[in-house]
PyMOL Python script that loads the backbone (N, CA, C, O; Angstrom):
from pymol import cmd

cmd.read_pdbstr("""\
ATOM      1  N   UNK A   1      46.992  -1.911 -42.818  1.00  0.00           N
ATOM      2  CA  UNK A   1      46.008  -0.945 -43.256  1.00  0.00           C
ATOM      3  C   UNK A   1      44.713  -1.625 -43.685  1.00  0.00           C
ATOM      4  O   UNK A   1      43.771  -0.890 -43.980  1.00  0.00           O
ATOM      5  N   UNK A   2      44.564  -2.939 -43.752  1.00  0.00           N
ATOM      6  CA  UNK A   2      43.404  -3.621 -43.884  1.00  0.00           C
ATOM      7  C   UNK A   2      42.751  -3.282 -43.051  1.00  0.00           C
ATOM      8  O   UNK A   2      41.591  -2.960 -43.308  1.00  0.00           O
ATOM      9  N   UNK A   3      43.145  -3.237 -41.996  1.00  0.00           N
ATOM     10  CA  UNK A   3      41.913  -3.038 -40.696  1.00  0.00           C
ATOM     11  C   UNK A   3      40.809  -1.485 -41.045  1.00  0.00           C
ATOM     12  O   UNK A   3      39.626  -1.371 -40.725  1.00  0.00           O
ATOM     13  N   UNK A   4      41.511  -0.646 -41.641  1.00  0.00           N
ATOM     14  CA  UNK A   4      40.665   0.381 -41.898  1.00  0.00           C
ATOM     15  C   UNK A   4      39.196   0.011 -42.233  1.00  0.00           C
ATOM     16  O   UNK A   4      38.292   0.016 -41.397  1.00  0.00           O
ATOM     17  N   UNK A   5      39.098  -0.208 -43.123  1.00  0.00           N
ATOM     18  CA  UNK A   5      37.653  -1.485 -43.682  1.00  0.00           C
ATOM     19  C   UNK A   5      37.911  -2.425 -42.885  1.00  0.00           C
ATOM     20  O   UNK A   5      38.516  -3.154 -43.671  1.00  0.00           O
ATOM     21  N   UNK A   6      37.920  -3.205 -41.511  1.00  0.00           N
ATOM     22  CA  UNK A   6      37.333  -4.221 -40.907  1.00  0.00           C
ATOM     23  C   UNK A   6      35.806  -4.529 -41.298  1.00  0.00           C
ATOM     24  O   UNK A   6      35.044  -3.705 -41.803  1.00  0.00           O
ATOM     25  N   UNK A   7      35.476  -5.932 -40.959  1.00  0.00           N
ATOM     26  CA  UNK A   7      34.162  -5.835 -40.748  1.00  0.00           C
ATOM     27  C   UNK A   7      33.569  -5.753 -39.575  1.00  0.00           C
ATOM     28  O   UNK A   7      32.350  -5.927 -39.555  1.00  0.00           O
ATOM     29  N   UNK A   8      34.347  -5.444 -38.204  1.00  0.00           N
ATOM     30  CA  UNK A   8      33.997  -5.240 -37.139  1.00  0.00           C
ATOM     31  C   UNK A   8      34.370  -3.349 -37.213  1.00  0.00           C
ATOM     32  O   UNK A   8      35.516  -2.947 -37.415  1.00  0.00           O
ATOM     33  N   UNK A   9      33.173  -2.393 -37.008  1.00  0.00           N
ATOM     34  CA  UNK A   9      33.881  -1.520 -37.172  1.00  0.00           C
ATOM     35  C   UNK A   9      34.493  -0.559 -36.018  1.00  0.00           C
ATOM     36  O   UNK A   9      35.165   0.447 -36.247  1.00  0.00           O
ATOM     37  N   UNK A  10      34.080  -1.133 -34.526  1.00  0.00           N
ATOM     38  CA  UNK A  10      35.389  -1.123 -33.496  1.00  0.00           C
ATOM     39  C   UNK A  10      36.611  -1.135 -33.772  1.00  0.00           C
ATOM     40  O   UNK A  10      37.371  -0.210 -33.482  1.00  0.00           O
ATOM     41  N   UNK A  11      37.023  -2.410 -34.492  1.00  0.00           N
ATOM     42  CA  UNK A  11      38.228  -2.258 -34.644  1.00  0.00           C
ATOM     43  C   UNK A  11      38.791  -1.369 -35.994  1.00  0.00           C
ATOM     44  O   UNK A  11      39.903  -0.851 -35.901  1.00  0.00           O
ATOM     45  N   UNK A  12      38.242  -1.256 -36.864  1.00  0.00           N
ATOM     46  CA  UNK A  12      38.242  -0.441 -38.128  1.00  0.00           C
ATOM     47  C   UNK A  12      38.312   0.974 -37.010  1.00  0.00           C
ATOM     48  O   UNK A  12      39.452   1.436 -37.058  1.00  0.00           O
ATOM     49  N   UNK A  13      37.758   1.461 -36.411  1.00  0.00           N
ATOM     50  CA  UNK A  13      37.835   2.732 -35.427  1.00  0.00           C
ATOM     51  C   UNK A  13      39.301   2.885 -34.652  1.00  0.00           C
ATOM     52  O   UNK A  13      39.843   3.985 -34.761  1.00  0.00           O
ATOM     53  N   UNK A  14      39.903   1.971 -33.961  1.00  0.00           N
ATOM     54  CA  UNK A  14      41.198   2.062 -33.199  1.00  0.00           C
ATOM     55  C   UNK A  14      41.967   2.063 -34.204  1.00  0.00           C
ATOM     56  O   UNK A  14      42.637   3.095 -34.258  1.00  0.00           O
ATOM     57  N   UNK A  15      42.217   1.099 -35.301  1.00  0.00           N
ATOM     58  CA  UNK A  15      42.977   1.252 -36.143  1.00  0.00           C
ATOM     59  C   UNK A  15      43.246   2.999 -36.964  1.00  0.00           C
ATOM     60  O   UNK A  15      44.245   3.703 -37.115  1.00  0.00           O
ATOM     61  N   UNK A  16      42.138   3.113 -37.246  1.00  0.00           N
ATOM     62  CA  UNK A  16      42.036   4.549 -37.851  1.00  0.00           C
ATOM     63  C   UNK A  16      42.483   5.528 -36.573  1.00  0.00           C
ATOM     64  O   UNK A  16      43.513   6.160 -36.810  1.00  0.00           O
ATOM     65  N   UNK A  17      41.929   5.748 -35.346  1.00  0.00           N
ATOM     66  CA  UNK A  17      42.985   6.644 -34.377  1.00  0.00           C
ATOM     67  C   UNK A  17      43.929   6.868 -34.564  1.00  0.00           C
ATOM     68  O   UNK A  17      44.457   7.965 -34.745  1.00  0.00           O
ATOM     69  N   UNK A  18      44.605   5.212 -34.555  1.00  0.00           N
ATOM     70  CA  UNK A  18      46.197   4.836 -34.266  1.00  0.00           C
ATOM     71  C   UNK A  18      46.838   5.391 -35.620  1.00  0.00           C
ATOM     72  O   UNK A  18      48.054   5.392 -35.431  1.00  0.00           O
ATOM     73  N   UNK A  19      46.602   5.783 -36.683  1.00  0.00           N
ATOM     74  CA  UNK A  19      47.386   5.906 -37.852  1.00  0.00           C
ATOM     75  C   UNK A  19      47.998   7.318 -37.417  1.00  0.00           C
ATOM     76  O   UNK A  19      49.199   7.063 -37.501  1.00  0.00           O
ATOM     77  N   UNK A  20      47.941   8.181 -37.150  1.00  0.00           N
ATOM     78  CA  UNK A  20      48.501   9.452 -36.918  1.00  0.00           C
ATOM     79  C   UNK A  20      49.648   9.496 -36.140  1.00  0.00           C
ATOM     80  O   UNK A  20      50.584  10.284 -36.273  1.00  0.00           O
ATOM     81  N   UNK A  21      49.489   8.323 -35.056  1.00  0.00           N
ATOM     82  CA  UNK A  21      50.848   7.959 -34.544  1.00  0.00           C
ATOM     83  C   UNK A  21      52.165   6.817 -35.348  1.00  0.00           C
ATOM     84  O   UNK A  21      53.393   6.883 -35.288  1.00  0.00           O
ATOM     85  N   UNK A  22      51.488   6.084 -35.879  1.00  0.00           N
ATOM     86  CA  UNK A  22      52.308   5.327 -37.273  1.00  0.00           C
ATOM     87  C   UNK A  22      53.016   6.074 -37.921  1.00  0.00           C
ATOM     88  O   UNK A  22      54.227   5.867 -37.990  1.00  0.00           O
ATOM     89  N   UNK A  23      52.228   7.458 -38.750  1.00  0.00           N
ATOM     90  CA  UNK A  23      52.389   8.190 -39.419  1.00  0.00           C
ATOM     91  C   UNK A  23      53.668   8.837 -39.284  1.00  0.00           C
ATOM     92  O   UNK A  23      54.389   9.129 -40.238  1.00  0.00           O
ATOM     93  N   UNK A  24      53.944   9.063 -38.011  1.00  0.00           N
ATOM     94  CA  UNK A  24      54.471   9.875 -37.078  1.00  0.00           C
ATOM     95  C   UNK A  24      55.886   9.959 -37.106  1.00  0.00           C
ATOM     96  O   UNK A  24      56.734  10.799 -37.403  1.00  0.00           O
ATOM     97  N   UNK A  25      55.810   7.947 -36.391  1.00  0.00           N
ATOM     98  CA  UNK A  25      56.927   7.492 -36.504  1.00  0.00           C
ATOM     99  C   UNK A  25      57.218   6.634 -37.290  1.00  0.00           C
ATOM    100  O   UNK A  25      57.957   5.722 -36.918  1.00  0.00           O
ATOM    101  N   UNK A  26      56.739   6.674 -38.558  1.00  0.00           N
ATOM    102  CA  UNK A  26      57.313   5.833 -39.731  1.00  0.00           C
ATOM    103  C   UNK A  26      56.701   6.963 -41.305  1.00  0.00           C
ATOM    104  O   UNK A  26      56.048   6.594 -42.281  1.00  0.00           O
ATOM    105  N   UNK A  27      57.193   8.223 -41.007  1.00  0.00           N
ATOM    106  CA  UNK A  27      56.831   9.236 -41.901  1.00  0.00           C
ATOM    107  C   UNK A  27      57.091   8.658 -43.893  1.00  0.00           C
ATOM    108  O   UNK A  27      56.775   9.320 -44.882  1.00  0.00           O
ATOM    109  N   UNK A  28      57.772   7.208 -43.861  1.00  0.00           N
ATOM    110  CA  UNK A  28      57.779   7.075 -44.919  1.00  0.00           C
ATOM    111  C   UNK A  28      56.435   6.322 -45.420  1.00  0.00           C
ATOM    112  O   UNK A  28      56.121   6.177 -46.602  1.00  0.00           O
ATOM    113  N   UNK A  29      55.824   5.945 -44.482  1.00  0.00           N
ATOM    114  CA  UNK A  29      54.307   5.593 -44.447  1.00  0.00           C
ATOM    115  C   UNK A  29      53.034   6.663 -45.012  1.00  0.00           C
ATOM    116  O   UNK A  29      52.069   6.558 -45.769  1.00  0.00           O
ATOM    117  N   UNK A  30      53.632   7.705 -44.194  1.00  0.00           N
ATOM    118  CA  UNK A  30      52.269   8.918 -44.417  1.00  0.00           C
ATOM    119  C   UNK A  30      51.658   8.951 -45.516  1.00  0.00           C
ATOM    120  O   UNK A  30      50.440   9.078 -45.382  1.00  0.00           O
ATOM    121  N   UNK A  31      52.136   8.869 -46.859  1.00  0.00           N
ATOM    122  CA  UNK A  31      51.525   9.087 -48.251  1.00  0.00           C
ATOM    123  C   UNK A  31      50.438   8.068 -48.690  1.00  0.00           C
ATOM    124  O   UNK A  31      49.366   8.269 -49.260  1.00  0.00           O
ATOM    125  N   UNK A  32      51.088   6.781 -48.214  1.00  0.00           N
ATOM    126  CA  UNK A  32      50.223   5.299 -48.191  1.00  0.00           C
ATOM    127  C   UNK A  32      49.177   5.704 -47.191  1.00  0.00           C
ATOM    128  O   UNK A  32      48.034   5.498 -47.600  1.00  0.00           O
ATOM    129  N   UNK A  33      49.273   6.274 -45.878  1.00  0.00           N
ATOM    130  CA  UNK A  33      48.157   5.923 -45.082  1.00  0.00           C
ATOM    131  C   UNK A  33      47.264   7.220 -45.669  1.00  0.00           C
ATOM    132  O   UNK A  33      46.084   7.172 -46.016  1.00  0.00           O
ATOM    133  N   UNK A  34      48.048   8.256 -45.683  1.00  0.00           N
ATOM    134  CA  UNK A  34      46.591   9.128 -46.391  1.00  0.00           C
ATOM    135  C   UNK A  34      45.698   9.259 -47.605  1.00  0.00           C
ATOM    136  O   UNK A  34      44.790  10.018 -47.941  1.00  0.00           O
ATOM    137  N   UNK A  35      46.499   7.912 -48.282  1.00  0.00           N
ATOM    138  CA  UNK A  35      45.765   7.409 -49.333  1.00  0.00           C
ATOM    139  C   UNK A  35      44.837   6.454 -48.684  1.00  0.00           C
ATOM    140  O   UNK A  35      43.718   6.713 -49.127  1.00  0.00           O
ATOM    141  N   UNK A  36      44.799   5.866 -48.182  1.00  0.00           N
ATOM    142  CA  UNK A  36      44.063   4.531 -47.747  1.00  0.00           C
ATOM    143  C   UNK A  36      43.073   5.123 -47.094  1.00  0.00           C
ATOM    144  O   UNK A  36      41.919   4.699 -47.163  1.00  0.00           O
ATOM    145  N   UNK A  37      43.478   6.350 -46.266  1.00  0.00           N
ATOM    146  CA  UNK A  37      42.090   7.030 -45.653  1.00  0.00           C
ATOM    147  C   UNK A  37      41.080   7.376 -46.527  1.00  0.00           C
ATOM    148  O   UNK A  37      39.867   7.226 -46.385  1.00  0.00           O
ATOM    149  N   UNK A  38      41.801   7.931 -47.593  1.00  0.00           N
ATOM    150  CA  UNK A  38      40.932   8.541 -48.538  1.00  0.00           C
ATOM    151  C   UNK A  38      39.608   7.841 -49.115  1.00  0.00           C
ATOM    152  O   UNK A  38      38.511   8.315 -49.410  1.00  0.00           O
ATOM    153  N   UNK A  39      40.119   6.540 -49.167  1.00  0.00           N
ATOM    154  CA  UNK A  39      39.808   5.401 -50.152  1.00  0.00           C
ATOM    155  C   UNK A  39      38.980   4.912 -49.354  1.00  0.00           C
ATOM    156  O   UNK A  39      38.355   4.055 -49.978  1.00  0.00           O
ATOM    157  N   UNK A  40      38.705   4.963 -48.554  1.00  0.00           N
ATOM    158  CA  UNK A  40      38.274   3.860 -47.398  1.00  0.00           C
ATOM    159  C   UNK A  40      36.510   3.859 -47.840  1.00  0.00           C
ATOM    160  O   UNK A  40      35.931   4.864 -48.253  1.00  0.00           O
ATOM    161  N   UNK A  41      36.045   2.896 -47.700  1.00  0.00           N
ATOM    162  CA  UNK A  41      34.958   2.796 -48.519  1.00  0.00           C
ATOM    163  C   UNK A  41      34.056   2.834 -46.582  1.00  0.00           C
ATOM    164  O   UNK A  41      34.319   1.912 -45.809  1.00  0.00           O
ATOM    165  N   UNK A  42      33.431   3.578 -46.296  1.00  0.00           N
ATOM    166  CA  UNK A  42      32.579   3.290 -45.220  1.00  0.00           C
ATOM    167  C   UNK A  42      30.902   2.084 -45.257  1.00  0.00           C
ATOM    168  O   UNK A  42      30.290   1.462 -44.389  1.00  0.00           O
ATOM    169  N   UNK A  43      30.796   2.206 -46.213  1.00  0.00           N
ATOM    170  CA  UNK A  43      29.039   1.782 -46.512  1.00  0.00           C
ATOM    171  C   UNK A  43      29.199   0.687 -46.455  1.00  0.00           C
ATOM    172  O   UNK A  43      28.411  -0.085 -47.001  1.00  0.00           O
ATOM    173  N   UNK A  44      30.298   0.254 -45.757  1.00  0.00           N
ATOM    174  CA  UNK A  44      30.248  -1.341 -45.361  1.00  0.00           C
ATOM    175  C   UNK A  44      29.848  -1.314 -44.327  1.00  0.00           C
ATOM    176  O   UNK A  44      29.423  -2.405 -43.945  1.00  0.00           O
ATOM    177  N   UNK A  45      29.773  -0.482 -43.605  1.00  0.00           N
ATOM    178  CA  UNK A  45      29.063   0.056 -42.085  1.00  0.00           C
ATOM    179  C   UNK A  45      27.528   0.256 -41.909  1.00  0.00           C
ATOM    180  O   UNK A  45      26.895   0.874 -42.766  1.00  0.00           O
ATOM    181  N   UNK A  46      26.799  -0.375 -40.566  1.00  0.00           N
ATOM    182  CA  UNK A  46      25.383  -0.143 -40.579  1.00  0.00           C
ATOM    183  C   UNK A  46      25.337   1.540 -40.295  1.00  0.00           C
ATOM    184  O   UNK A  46      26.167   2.119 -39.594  1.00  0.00           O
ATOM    185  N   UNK A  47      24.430   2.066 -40.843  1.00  0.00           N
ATOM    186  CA  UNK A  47      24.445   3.823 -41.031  1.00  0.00           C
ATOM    187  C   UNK A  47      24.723   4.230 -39.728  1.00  0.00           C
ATOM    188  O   UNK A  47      25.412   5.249 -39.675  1.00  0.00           O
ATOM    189  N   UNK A  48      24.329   3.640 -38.440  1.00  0.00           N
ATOM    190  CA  UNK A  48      24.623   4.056 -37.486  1.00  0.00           C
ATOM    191  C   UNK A  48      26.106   4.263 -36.851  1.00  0.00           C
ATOM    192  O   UNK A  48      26.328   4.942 -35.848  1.00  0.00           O
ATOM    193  N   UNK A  49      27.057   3.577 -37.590  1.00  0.00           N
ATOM    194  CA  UNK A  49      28.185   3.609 -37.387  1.00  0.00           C
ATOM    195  C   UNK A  49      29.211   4.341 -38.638  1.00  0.00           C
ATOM    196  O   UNK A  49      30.387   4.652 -38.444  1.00  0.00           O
ATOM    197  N   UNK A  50      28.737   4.458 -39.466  1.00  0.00           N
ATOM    198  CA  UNK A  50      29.107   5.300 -40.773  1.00  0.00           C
ATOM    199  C   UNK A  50      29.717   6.489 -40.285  1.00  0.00           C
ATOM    200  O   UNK A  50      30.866   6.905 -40.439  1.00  0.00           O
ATOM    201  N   UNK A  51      28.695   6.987 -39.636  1.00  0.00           N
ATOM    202  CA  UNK A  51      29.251   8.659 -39.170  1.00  0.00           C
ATOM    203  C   UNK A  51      30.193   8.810 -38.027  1.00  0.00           C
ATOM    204  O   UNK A  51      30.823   9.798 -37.650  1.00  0.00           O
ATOM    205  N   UNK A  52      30.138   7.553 -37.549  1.00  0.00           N
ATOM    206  CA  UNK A  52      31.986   7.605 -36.352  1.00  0.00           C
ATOM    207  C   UNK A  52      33.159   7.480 -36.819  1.00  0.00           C
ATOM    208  O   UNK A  52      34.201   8.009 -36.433  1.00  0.00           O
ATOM    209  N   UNK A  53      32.893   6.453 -38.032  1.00  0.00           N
ATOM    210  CA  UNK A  53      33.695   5.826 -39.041  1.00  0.00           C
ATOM    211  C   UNK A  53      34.430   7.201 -39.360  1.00  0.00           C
ATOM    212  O   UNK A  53      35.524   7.631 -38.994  1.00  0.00           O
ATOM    213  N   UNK A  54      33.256   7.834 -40.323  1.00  0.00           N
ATOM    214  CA  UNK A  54      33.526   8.811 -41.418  1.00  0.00           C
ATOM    215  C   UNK A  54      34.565   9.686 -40.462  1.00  0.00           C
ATOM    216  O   UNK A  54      35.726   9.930 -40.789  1.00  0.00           O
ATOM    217  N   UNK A  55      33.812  10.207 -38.959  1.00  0.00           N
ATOM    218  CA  UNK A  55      34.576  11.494 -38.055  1.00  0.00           C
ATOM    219  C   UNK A  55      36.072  10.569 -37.728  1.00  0.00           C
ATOM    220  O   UNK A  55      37.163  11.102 -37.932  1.00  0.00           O
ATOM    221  N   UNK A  56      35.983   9.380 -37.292  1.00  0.00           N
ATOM    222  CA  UNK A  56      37.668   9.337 -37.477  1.00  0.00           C
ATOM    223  C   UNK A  56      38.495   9.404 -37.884  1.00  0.00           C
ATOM    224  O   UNK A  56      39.558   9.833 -37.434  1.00  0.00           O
ATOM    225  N   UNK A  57      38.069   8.717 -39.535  1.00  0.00           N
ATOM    226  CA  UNK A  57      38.798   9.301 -40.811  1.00  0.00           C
ATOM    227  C   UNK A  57      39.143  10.902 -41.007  1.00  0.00           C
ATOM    228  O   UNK A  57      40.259  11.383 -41.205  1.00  0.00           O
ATOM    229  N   UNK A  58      38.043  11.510 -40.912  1.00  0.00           N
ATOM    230  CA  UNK A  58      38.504  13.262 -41.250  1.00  0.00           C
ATOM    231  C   UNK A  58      39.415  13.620 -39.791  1.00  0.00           C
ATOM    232  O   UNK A  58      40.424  14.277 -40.044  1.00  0.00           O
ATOM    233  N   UNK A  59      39.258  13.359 -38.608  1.00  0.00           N
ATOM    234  CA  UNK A  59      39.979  13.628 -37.446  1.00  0.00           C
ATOM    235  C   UNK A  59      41.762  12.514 -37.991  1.00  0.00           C
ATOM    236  O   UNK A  59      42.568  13.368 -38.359  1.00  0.00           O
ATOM    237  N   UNK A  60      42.067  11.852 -38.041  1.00  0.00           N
ATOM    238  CA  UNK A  60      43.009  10.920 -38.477  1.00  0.00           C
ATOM    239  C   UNK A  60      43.569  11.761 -39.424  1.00  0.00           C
ATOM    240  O   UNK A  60      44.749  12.064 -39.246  1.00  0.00           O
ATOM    241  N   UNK A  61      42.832  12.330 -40.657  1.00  0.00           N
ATOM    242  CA  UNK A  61      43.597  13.174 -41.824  1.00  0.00           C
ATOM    243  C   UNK A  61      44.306  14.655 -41.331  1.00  0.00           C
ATOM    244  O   UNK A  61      45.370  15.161 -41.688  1.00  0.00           O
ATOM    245  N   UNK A  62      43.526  15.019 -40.601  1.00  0.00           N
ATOM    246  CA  UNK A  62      43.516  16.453 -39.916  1.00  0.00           C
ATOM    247  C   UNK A  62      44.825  16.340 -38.917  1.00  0.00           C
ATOM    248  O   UNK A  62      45.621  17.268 -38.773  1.00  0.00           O
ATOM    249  N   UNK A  63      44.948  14.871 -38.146  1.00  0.00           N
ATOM    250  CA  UNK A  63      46.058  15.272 -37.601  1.00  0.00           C
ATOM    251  C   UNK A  63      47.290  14.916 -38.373  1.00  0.00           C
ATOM    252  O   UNK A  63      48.262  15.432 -37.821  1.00  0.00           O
ATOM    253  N   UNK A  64      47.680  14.116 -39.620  1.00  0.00           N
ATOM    254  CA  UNK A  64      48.238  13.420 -39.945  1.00  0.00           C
ATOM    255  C   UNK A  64      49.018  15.013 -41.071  1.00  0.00           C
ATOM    256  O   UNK A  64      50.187  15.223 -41.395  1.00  0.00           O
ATOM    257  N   UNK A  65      48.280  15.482 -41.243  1.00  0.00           N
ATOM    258  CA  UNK A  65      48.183  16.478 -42.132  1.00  0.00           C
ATOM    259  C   UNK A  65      49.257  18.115 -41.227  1.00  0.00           C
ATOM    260  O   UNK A  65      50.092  18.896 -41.683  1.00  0.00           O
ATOM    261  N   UNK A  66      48.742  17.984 -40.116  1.00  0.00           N
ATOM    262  CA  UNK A  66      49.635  19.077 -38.865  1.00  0.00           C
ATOM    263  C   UNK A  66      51.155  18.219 -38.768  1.00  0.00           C
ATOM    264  O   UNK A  66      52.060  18.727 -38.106  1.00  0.00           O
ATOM    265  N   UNK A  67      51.253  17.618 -39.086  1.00  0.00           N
ATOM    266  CA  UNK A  67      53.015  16.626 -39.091  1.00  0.00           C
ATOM    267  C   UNK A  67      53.601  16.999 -39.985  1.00  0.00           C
ATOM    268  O   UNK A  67      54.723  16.550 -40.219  1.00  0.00           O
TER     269      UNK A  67
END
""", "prot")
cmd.dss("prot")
cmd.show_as("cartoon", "prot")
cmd.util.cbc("prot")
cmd.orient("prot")
């Protein structure tokens, strides 16, 4: 879950996709990862990437949340 905050934020992006499927199949995870989403500090991001950041996170919660 480090990768969420990468400092590359490509990979901070796949990582955040991929959690809904983690979630999925390791449901004793879910509580940890939808905390970590929560938390996730974006403004480590140049502004231009903030707002992909931010939409994966709320898309990631949204599906994690339908499970």
């Amino acid at each position: 879950m480090k990768h969420i905050e990468d400092v590359k934020p490509i990979t901070a992006r796949q990582c955040i996709k991929l959690l809904p499927m983690i979630a999925k199949n390791k449901p004793e995870l879910k509580d940890d990862i939808i905390s970590a989403l929560k938390k996730a500090d974006i403004s480590i991001y140049a502004d231009s990437m903030q707002s992909l950041v931010y939409r994966d996170i709320q898309n990631s919660l949204a599906e994690i949340e339908k499970q």
